[in-house]
FIDO-468193 format. One record per residue (C-alpha): residue in three letters; x, y, z; residue number from 1. Coordinates in Angstrom, 1 decimal. Layout:
// residues N
[ala,[X,Y,Z],NUM],
...
//
This chain:
// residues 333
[unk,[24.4,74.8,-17.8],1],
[unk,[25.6,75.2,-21.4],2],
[unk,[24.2,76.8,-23.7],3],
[unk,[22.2,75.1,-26.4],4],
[unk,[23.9,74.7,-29.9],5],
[unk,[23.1,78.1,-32.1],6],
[unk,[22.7,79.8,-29.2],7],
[unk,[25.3,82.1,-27.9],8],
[unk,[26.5,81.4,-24.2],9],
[unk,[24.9,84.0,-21.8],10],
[unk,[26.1,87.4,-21.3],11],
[unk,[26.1,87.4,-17.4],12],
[unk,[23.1,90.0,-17.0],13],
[unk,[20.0,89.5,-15.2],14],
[unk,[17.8,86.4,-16.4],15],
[unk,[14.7,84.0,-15.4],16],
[unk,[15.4,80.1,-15.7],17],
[unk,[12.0,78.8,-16.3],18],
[unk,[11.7,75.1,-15.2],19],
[unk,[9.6,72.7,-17.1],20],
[unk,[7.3,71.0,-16.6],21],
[unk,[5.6,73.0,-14.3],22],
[unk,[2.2,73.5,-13.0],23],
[unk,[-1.2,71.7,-13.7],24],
[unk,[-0.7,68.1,-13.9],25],
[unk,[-3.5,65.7,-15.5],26],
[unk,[-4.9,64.9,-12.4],27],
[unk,[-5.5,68.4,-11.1],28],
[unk,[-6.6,69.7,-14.6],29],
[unk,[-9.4,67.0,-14.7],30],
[unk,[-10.4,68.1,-11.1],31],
[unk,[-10.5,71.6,-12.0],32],
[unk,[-12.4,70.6,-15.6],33],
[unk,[-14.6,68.3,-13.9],34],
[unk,[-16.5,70.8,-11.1],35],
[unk,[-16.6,73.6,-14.2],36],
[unk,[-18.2,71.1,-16.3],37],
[unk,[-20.8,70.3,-13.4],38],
[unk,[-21.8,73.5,-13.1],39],
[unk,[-22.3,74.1,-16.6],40],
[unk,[-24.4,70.6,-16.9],41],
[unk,[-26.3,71.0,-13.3],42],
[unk,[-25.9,74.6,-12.6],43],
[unk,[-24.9,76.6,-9.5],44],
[unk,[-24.9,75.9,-6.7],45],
[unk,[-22.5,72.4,-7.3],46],
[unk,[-20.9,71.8,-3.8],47],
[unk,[-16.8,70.5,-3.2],48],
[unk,[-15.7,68.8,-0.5],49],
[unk,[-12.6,70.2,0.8],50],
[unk,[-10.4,72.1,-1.8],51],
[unk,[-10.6,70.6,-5.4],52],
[unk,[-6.8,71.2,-5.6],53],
[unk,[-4.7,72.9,-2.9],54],
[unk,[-4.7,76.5,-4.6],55],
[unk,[-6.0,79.8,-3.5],56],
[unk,[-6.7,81.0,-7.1],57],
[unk,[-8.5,77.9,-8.4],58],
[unk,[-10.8,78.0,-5.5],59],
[unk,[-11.5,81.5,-5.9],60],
[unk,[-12.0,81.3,-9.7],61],
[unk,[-14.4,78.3,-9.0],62],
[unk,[-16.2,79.9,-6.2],63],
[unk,[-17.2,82.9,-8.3],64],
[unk,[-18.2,80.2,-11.0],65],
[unk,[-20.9,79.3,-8.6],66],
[unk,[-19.1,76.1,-6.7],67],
[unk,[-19.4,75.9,-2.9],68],
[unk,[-16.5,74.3,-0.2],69],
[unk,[-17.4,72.9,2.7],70],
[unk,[-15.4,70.6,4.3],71],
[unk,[-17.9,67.5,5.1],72],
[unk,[-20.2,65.6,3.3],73],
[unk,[-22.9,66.4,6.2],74],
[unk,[-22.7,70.4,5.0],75],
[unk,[-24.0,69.5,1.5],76],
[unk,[-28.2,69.6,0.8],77],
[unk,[-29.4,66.8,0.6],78],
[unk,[-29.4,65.2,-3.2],79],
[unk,[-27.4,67.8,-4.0],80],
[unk,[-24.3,67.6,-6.6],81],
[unk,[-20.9,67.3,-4.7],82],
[unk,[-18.2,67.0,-6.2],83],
[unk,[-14.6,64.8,-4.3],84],
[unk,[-11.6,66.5,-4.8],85],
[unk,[-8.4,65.8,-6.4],86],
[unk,[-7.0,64.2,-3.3],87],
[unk,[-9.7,61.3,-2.8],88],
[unk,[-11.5,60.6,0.1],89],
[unk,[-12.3,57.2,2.6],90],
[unk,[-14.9,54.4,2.3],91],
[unk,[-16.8,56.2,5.3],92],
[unk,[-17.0,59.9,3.6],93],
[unk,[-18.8,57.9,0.2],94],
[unk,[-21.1,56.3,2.8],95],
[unk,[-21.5,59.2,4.2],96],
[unk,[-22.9,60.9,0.7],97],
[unk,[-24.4,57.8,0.1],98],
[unk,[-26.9,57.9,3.3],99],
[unk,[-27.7,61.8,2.3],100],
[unk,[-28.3,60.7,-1.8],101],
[unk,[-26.0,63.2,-2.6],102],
[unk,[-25.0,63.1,-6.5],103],
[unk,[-21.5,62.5,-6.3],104],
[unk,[-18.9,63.0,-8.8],105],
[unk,[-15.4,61.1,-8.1],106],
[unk,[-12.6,63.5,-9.0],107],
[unk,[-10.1,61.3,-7.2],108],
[unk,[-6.8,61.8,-9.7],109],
[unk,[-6.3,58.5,-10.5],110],
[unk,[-2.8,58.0,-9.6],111],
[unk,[-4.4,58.7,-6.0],112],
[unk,[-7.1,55.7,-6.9],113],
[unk,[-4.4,53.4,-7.9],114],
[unk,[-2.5,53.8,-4.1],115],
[unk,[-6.0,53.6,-2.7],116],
[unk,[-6.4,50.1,-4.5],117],
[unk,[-3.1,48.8,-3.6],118],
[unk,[-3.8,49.8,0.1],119],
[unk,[-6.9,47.1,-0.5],120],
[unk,[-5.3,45.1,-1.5],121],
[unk,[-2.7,44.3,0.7],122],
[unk,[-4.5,44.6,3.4],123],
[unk,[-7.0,42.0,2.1],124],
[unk,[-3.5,39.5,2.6],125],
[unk,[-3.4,41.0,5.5],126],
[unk,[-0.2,42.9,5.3],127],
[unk,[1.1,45.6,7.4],128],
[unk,[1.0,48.8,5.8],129],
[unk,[3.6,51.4,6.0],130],
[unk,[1.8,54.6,4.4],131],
[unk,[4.8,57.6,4.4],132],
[unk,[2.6,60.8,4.0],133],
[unk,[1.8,64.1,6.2],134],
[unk,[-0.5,63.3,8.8],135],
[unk,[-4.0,65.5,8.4],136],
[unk,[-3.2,65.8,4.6],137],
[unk,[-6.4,64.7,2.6],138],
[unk,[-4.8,62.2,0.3],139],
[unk,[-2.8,60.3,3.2],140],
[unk,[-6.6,60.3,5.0],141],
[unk,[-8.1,59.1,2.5],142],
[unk,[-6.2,56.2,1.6],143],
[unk,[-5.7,55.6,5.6],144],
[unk,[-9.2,55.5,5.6],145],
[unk,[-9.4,52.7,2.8],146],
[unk,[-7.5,50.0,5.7],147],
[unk,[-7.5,51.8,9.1],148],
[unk,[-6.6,48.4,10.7],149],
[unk,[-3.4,47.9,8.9],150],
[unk,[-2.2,51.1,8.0],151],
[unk,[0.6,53.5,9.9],152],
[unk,[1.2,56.5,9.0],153],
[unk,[5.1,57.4,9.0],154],
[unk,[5.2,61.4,9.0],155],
[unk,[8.9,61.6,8.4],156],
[unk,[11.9,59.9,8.2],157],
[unk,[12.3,60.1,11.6],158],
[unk,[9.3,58.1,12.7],159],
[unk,[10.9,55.7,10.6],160],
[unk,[14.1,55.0,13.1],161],
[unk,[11.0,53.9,15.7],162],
[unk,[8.2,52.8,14.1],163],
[unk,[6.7,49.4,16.1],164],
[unk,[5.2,46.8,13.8],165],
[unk,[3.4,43.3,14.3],166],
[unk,[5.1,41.3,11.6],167],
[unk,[8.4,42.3,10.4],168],
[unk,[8.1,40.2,7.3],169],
[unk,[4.4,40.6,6.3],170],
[unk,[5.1,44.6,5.5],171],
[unk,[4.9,46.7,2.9],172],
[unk,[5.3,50.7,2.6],173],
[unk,[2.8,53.1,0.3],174],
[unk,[2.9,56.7,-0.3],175],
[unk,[1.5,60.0,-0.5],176],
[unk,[2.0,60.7,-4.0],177],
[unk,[3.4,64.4,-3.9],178],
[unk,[6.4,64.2,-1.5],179],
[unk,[9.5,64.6,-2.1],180],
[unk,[11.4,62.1,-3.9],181],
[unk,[14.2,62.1,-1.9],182],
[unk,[12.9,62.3,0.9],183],
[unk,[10.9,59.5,0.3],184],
[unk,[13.7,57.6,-0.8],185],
[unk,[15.4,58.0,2.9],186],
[unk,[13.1,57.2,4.7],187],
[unk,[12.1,53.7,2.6],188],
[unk,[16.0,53.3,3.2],189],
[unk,[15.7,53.8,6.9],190],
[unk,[12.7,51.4,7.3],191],
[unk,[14.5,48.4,5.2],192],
[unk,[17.5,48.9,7.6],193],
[unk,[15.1,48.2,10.7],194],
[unk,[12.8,45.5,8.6],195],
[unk,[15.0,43.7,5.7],196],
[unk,[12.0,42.1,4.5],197],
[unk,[10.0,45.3,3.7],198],
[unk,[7.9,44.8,0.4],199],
[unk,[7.9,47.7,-2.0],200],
[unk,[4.8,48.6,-3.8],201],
[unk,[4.3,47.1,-7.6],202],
[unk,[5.4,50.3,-8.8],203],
[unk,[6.0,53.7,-7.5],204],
[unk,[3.5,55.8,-5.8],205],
[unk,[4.9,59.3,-6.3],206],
[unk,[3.5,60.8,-9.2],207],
[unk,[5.1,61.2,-12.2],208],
[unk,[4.3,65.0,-12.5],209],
[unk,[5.2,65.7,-9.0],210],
[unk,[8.7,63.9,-10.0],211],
[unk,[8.9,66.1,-13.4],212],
[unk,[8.8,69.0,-11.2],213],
[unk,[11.5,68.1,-8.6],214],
[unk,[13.4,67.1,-11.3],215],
[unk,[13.1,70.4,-13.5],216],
[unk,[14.0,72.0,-10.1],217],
[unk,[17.1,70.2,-9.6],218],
[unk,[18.6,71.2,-13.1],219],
[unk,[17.8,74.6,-12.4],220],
[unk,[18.5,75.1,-8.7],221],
[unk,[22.1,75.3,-9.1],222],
[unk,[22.7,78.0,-11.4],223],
[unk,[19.9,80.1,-9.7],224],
[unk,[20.6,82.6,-6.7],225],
[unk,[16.8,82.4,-6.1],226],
[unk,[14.0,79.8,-7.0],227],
[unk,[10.7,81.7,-6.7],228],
[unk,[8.3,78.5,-6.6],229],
[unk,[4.5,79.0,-7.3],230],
[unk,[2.1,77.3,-4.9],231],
[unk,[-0.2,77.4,-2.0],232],
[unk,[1.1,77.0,1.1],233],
[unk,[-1.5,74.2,1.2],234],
[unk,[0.1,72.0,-1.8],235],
[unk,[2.4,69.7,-0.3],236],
[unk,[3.9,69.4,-3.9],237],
[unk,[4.8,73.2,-3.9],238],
[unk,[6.2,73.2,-0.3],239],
[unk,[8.4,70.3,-1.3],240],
[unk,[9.6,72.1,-4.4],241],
[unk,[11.6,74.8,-2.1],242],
[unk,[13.0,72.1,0.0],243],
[unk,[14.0,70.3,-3.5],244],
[unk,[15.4,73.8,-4.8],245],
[unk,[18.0,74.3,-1.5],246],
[unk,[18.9,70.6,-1.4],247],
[unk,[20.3,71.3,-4.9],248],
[unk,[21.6,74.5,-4.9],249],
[unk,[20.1,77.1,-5.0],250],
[unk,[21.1,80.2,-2.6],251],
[unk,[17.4,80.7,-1.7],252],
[unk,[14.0,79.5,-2.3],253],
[unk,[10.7,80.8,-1.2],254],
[unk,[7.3,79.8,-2.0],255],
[unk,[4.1,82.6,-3.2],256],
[unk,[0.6,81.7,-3.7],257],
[unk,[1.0,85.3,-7.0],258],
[unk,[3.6,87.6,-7.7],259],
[unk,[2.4,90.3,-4.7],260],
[unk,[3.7,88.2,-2.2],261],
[unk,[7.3,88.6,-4.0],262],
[unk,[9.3,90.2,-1.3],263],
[unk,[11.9,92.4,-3.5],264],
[unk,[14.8,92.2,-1.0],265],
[unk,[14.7,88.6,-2.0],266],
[unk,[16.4,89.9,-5.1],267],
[unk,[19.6,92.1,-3.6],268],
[unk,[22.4,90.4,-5.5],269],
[unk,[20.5,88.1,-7.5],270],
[unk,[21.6,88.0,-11.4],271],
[unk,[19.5,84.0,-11.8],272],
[unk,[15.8,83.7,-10.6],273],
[unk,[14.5,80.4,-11.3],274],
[unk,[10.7,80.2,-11.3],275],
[unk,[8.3,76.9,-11.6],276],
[unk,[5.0,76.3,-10.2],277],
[unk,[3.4,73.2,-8.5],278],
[unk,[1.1,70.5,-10.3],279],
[unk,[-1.8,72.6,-9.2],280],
[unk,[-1.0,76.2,-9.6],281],
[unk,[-2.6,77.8,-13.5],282],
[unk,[-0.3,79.0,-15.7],283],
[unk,[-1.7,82.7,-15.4],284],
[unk,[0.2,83.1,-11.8],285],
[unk,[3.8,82.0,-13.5],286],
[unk,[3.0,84.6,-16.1],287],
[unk,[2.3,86.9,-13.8],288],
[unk,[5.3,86.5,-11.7],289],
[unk,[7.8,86.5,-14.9],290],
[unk,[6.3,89.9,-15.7],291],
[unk,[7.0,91.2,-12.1],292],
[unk,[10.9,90.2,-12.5],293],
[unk,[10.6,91.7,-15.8],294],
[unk,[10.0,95.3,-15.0],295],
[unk,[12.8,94.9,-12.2],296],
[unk,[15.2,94.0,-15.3],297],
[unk,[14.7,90.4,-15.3],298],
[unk,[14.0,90.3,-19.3],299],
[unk,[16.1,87.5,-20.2],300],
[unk,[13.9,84.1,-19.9],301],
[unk,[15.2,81.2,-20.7],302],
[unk,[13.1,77.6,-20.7],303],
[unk,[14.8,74.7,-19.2],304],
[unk,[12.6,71.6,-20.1],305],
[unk,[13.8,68.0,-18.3],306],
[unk,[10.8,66.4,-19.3],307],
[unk,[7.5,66.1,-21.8],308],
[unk,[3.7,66.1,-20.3],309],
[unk,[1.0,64.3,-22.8],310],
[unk,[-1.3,62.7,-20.6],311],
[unk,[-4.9,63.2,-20.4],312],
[unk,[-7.0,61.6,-17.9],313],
[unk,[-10.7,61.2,-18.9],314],
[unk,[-13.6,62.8,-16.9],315],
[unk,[-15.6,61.2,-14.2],316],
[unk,[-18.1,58.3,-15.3],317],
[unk,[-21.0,59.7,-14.1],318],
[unk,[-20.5,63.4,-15.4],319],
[unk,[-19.0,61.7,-18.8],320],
[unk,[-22.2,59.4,-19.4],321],
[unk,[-24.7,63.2,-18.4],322],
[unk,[-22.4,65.2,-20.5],323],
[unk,[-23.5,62.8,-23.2],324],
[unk,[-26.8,63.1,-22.7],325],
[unk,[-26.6,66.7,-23.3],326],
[unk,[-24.3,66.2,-26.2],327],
[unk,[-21.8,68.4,-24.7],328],
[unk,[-18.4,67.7,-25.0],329],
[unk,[-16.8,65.1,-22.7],330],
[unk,[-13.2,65.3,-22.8],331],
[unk,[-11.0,67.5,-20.5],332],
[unk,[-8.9,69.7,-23.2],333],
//
């Protein structure tokens, strides 16, 4: 990597290659905004289905806020506030809340909503859908859930060298929208090899933050002897951000929910440590980390940005219009 203009070229000794962007992405921040804004409008207890993002910290923060996981609709008191996390959820879970009156709050992201919608879509023509995503993953369940009948889930790229379909050219693929890119990528390739007629979605399904990150990655990853990558083990995003790191060079990559899970034999040799975070990990634990290479002589940190983050995504409708009725403030920053 050269070195920017005005700045001399580096010195060879020990140093941090921050990537960015990194961490929360709009659709996580609204998530996170939107249950601490319920339970400052409705008070505790406000009940989440499923994690609102996959992150240990965030759900421990929120917890001690006064918000309460469970994993079904069925766990939540009747009438009671629940809140949908980040990752969306089927037809039959907001029937589910429905039949119990529970006061539900949507905090699908909305990139999420818009594959859900295309999903409907086709399968209202009555396409075959081809939905690459991790089977059991929330977000590939719920948008499963949204066409059951027309929808196949393609795990890997793998699955793709055998998948069976009714109508070769009545098919379309989808995706999970934090996998890899790459990956992705292959296994659409694979697919068209076996069905030439294989309809792409009207535009593309990964999200853009999860694509900043693998991106920010890639620039960094071959210059770094380790990529220490911030994320649950949980986040699909942060799992694909070590594969991402290897596949472009870096000597090793290992994923920590906080900087006490740092292993520091993971540094023998290492003069480049390049750090990043996925789209649902808070700032705080990056921090945290950079100060831990710090006082093992890591001082030198240098920002590698690849891309600029500006969007905002509103809040829910229904908390927006009860936030208004309590003149408190609506938007998410």
């Amino acid at each position: 990597m050269a070195a920017d203009a005005g700045r001399p070229a580096w010195d060879g000794s020990k140093r941090v290659l921050l990537a960015a962007p990194r961490g929360y992405c709009a659709g996580v921040d609204r998530a996170v905004i939107a249950v601490e804004k319920a339970l400052e409008l409705y008070g505790s207890p406000v009940y989440v289905r499923k994690e609102i993002v996959h992150n240990k910290h965030v759900v421990r923060t929120l917890e001690n806020r006064g918000a309460i996981f469970v994993q079904e609709a069925d766990q939540v008191p009747e009438g009671a506030h629940v809140v949908f996390s980040a990752h969306g959820v089927s037809p039959a879970v907001r029937e589910q809340a429905a039949a119990r009156n529970l006061q539900a709050i949507d905090a699908t992201c909305p990139l999420v909503t818009k594959v859900h919608k295309e999903a409907v879509r086709f399968a209202k023509q009555d396409a075959e859908i081809l939905l690459i995503g991790h089977t059991g993953h929330e977000e590939v369940e719920g948008t499963a859930g949204e066409a059951p009948d027309h929808i196949t889930i393609i795990d890997s790229p793998e699955i793709a060298d055998t998948v069976q379909v009714k109508d070769p050219d009545n098919l379309v693929w989808l995706s999970q929208t934090t996998l890899s890119v790459d990956e992705t990528m292959e296994t659409v390739r694979r697919l068209r090899q076996r069905f030439p007629n294989l309809q792409d979605p009207p535009s593309d399904d990964i999200c853009y933050a999860t694509q900043n990150r693998q991106v920010a990655v890639k620039k960094i990853a071959p210059e770094a002897d380790l990529v220490v990558v911030v994320g649950s083990a949980n986040s699909s995003n942060s799992v694909r951000l070590v594969e991402v790191a290897l596949d472009a060079g870096a000597r090793s990559s290992y994923r920590v929910d906080n900087a006490d899970e740092i292993d520091e034999t993971w540094l023998d040799g290492v003069t480049t440590v390049g750090v990043t975070s996925g789209a649902s990990v808070p700032e705080i634990l990056v921090e945290e980390v950079v100060e831990w290479l710090a006082a093992r002589g890591y001082g030198s940190v240098e920002t590698v940005t690849t891309a600029q983050e500006d969007l905002v995504f509103s809040l829910p409708t229904d908390l927006r219009r009860d936030l208004k009725r309590k003149s408190l403030p609506v938007t998410p920053v």
